[in-house]
N, C-alpha and C positions, 0 to 999 in steps of 0.2 A: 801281670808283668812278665812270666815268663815266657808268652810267646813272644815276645820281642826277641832273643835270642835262641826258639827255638829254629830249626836248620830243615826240617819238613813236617810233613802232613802224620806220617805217620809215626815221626818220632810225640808228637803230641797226642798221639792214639795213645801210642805206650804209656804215656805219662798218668793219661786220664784211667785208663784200666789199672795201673798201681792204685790209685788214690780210690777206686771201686772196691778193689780187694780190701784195702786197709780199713775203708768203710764199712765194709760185711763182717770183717772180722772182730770189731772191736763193736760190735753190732749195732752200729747206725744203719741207716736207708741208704739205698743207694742212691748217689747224688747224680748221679747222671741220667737216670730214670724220667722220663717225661722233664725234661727240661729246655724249655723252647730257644731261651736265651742262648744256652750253649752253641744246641743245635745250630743254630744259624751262625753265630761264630765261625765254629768247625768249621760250615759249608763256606762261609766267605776266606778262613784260611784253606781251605784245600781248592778252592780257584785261586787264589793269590800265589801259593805255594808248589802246587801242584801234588801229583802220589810218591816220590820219586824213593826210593829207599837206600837211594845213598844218603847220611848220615856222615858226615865228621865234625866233631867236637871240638874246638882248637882249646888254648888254655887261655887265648884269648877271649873268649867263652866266659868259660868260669870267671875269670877275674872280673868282663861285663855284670854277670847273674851276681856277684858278690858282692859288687858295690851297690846292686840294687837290695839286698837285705839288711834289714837293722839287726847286729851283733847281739843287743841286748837284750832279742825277742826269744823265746825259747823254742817259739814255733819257728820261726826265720833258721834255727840254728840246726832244729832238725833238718828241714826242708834242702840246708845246703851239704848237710852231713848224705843224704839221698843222693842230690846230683851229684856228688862226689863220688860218691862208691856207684852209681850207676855210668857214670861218663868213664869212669875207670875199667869198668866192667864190660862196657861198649870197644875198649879198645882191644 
């Protein structure tokens, strides 16, 4: 769901190499590893999207990506506590 709001190609690069990192370090497999599904995704967003690296984040954004999480998920809650302090950090 979150590439619905996300803004390009390579801000979903960034996204997916967090969640590599987060994955090695808490020592699961890395999920991005041979993974064909993705793969092809990726490639159908980065022709849709294009490479472009401008990136901005409106707060219209967030309040989209917000309504898409359920409040009462713990994982949901992390997840938006990330975009938060990462769209922050982007500024």
């Amino acid at each position: 769901m979150w590439l619905i709001w996300a803004k390009s190609f390579s801000f979903i690069q960034q996204y997916l190499n967090i969640l590599r990192i987060l994955h090695l370090e808490l020592g699961y497999a890395n999920p991005l590893k041979d993974n064909y599904g993705l793969e092809a995704v990726l490639s159908g967003v980065k022709r849709g999207k294009g490479v472009s690296q401008n990136f901005q984040f409106s707060l219209t954004d967030l309040q989209t990506f917000e309504g898409i999480l359920d409040t009462g998920n713990i994982k949901d809650i992390q997840l938006w506590e990330i975009v938060v302090s990462c769209s922050f950090g982007l500024l």
